[in-house]
C-alpha positions in Angstrom: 90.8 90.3 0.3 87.6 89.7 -1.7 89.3 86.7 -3.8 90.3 85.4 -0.4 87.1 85.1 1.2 85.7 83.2 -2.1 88.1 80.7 -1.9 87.4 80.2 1.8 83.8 80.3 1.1 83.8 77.8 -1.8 86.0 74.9 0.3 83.5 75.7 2.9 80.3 74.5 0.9 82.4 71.8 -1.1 82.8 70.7 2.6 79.1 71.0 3.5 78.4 69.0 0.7 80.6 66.1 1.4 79.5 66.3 4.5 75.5 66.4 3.8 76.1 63.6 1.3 78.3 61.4 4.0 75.2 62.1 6.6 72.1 61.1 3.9 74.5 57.8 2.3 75.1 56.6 6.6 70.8 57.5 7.0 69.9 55.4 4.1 72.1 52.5 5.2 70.9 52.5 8.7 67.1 52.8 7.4 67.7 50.0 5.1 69.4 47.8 7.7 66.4 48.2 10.5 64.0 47.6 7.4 65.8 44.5 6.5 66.6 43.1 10.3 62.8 43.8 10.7 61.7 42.0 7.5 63.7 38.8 8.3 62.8 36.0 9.7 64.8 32.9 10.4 63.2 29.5 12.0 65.5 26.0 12.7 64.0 22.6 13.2 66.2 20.1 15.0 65.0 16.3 13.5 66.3 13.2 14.5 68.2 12.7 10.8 68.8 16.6 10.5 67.8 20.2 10.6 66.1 22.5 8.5 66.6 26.4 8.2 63.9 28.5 6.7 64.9 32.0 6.2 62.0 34.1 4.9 63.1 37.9 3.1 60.9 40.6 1.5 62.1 39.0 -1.7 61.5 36.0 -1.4 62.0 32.5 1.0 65.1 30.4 1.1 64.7 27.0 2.4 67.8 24.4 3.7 67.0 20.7 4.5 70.5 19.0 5.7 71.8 15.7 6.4 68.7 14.1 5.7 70.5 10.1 6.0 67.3 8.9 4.8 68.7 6.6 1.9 66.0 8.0 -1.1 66.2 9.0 -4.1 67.0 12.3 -5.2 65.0 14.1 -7.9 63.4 10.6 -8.9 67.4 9.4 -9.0 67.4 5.8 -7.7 69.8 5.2 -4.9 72.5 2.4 -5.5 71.6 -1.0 -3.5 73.7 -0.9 -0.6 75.6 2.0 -0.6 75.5 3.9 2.5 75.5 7.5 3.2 78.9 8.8 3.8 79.7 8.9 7.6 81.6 12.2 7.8 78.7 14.6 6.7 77.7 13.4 3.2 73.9 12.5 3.2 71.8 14.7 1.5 70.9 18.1 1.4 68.5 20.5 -0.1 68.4 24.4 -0.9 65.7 26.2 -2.1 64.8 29.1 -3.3 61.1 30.7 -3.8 60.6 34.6 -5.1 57.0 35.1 -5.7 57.2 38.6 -8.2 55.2 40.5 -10.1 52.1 37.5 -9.2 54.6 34.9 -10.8 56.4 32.1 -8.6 60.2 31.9 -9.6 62.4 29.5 -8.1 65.3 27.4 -7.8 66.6 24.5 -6.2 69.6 22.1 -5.4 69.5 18.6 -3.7 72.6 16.5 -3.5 73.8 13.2 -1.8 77.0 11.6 -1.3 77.1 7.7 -1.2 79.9 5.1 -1.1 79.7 1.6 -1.7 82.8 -1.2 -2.1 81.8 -2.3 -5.3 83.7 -1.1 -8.4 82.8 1.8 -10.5 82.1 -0.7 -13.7 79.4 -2.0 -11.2 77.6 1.0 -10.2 78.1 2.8 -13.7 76.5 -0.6 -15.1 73.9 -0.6 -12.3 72.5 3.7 -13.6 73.1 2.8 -17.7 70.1 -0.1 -16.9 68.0 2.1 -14.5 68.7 5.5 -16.6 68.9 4.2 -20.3 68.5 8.1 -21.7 71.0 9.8 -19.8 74.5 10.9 -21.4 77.4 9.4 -20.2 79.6 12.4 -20.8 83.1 11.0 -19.0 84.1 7.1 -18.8 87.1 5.6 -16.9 88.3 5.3 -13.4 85.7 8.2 -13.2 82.5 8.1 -14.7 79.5 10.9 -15.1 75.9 10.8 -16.8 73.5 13.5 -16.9 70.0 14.4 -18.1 69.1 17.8 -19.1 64.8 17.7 -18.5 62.9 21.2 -18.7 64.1 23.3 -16.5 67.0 21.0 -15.2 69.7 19.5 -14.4 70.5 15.8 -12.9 74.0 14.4 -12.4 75.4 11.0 -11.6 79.6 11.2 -10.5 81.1 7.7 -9.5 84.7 7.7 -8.4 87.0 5.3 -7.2 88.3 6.7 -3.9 90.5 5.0 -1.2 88.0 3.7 0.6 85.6 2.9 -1.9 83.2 4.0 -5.0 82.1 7.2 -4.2 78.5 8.2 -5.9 77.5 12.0 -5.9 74.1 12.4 -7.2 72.5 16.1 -7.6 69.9 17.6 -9.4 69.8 21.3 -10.0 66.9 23.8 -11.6 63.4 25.0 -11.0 62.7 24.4 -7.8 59.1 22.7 -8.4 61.6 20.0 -10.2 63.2 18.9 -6.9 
């Protein structure tokens, strides 16, 4: 009868244990969640040529700028004469983000835009070898690609012969004081 009732008495704490563990794993999630919900804040501004999003964390701040159709340059990249901004959403966007840790500001950033134009691809290739003698043209063809590699980053030229025209995707990636 003894062995019995320390079987029955072990399942019981390995139970208890399961259990307290379940109940302390379901407390910290919920803590963490109302910390986090608390700590969050998230602002849109509706513009006339986009919206932004600003989302500011306990980590850090995260930044989107969208549809900007503003015809610029991106990360100092020239836009191509008379291409327009792409009608079904291309333009440009930014993303950003900012951690300030340990006293020391650490960030990164995206900006793209999306351009087409009808003149060939020889053109526009041709048109960024004269404006951006340094850059590597690392693919030539019906497709062609250039990039620079600067510090702490990246800048990309695509041009592609589409359907409807000469498609021109220009990003630049890296440290976000870069972009």
């Amino acid at each position: 009868m003894r062995v019995r009732d320390s079987q029955h008495s072990q399942r019981g704490g390995v139970l208890f244990g399961l259990l307290a563990s379940l109940v302390i794993v379901v407390c910290v999630l919920t803590f963490t969640g109302i910390y986090v919900a608390r700590n969050i804040k998230v602002a849109t501004h509706e513009r006339r040529d986009g919206s932004d999003v600003s989302i500011d964390l306990p980590g850090g701040h995260f930044s989107v700028h969208a549809h900007e159709k503003t015809g610029g340059s991106v990360a100092g990249i020239p836009s191509y004469p008379g291409a327009r901004v792409r009608e079904d959403g291309g333009g440009n966007a930014t993303f950003e983000w900012s951690s300030n840790r340990d006293g020391k500001d650490k960030g990164f950033a995206v900006s793209a835009q999306d351009m087409i134009t009808d003149d060939s691809v020889r053109q526009v290739a041709d048109f960024y070898r004269r404006q951006l003698p340094n850059w590597l043209v690392t693919k030539e063809g019906r497709e062609v690609k250039m990039e620079l590699q600067d510090g702490g980053y990246k800048r990309i030229i695509a041009i592609e012969a589409k359907r409807d025209g000469t498609h021109i995707g220009v990003a630049s990636f890296g440290q976000a004081a870069a972009n």
